[in-house]
N, C-alpha and C positions, 0 to 999 in steps of 0.2 A: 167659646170656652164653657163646658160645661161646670157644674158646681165643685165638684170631687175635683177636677183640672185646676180652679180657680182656689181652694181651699190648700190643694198640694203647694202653688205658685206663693201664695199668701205666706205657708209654712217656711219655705225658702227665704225669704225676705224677715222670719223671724215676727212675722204679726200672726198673734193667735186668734181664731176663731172658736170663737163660744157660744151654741147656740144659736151659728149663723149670724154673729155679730162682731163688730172687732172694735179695740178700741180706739181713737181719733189718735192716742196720742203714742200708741205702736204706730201707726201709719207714716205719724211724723216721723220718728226714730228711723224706722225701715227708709224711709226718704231722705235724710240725714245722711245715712250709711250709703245709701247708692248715690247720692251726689255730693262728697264729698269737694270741696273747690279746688279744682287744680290750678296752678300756678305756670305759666310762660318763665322761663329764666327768665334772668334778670336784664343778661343782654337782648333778649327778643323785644323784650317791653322797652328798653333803651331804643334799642333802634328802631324799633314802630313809631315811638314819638318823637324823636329827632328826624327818621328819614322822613313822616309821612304829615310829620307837621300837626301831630294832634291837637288839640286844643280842650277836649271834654272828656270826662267817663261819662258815658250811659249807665244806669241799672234801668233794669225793664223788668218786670214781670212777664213768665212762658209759661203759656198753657198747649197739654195735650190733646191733641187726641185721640180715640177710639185704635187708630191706624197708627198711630206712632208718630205723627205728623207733630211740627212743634210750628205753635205764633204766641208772636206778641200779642199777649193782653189787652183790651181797650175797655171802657166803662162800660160798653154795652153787656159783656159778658157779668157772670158772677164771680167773686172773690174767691169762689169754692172748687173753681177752675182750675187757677194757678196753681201750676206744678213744681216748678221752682224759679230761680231767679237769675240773669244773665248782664254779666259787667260787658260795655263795650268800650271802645276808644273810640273816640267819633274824629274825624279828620273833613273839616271844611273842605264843600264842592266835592267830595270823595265817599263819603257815608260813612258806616259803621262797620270795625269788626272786632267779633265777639273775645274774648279774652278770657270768662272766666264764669262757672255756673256753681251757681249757691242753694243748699236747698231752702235758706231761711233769706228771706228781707234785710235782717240783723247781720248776716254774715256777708250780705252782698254788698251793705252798705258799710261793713268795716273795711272790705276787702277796695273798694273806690277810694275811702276816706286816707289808705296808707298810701295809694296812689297819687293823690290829689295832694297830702303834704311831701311825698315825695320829690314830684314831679311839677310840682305849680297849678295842676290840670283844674279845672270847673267839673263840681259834679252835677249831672242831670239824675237826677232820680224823678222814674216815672211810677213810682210805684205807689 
């Protein structure tokens, strides 16, 4: 992508460039707005944890990259990475599955927190 291609893309997403510089804290907002948290009904979430036996929410920290590819976060990388943030259900001898992506730490971890007094659930936050 060249600069004019990346400057147009940036204007879409509502973050201005000035200078060839932008500010950290349009980035967040434009990131906010595109990953706003979506929600499973109610029944989805009921029967995931009743049929599958859940016992934990995960949050995890997900980083990009380059390609669109998404992982889990670990310490080796930098903080500067993470792109946004993903609730799971964890279901013993079965794994994980994803339920809900947050652009901020704060929203992923309210979004567990309603779960967990909801539902009884353990929260893992690895974040």
């Amino acid at each position: 992508m060249n600069k004019a291609e990346l400057k147009t893309h940036l204007q879409k997403l509502n973050i201005n460039v000035v200078k060839g510089f932008v500010k950290k804290s349009d980035i967040k907002k434009a990131l906010a707005e595109q990953f706003k948290p979506w929600k499973l009904k109610e029944t989805s979430v009921d029967t995931m944890i009743k049929t599958d036996k859940c016992d934990a929410i995960e949050i995890s920290p997900i980083c990009e990259d380059e390609s669109g590819n998404h992982s889990v976060w670990d310490d080796r990388m930098s903080e500067s990475e993470i792109t946004f943030y993903s609730c799971y259900l964890h279901t013993p001898n079965a794994g994980v599955e994803c339920i809900s992506d947050h652009a901020t730490k704060e929203e992923a971890r309210k979004y567990a927190k309603q779960l967990s007094t909801k539902y009884g659930l353990k929260v893992w936050d690895y974040t």
